[in-house]
C-alpha positions as CSV (number, residue, x, y, z in Angstrom):
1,X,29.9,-10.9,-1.8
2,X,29.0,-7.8,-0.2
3,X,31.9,-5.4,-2.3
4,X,30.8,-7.3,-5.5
5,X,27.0,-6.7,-5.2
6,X,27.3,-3.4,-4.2
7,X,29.8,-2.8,-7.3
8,X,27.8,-4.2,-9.4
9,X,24.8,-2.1,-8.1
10,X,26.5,0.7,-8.8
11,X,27.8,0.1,-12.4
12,X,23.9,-0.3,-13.0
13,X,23.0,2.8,-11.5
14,X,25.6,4.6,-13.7
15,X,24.6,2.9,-17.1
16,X,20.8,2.7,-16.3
17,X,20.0,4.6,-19.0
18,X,22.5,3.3,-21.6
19,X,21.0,-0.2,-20.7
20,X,17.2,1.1,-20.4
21,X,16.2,0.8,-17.0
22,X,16.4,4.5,-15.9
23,X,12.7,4.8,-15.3
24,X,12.3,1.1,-13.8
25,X,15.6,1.6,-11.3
26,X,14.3,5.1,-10.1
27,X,10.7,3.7,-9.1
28,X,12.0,-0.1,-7.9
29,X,13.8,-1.4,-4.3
30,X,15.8,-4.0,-4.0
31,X,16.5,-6.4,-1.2
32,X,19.1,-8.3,-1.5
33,X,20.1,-11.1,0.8
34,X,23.2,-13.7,0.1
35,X,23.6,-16.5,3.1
36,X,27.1,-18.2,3.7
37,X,25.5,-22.0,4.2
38,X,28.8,-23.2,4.4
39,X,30.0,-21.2,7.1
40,X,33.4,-20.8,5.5
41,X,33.4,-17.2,4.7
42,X,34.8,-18.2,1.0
43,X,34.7,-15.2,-1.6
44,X,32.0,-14.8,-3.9
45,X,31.7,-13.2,-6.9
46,X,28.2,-12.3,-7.1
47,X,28.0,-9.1,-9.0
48,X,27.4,-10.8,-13.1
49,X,24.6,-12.7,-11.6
50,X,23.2,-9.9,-9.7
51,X,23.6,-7.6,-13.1
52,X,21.6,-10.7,-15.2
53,X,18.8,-11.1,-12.2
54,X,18.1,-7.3,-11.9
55,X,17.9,-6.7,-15.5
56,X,15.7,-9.5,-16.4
57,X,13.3,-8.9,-13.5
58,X,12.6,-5.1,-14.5
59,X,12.5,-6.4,-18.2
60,X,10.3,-9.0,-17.3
């Protein structure tokens, strides 16, 4: 989950101004927190639904 936020993150950062969040991403932290509740240590592929999430939160 880790590798596929952190991609994800960083396709943002790259295209933040194509997508129009330059100004929102430069002055905004994010915390981001994924719990195993399992305990399984399955893959997850987190980084779509971290893409959606950021951009609707800093487009309200």
């Amino acid at each position: 989950m880790r590798e596929s936020i952190q991609r994800a993150f960083a396709y943002l950062t790259a295209q933040k101004s194509k997508i129009g969040l330059g100004q929102q991403m430069d002055f905004t932290d994010f915390y981001v927190e994924g719990i195993d509740l399992l305990g399984n240590h399955a893959p997850c592929e987190a980084g779509i639904g971290f893409i959606v999430a950021v951009y609707s939160a800093l487009k309200n």
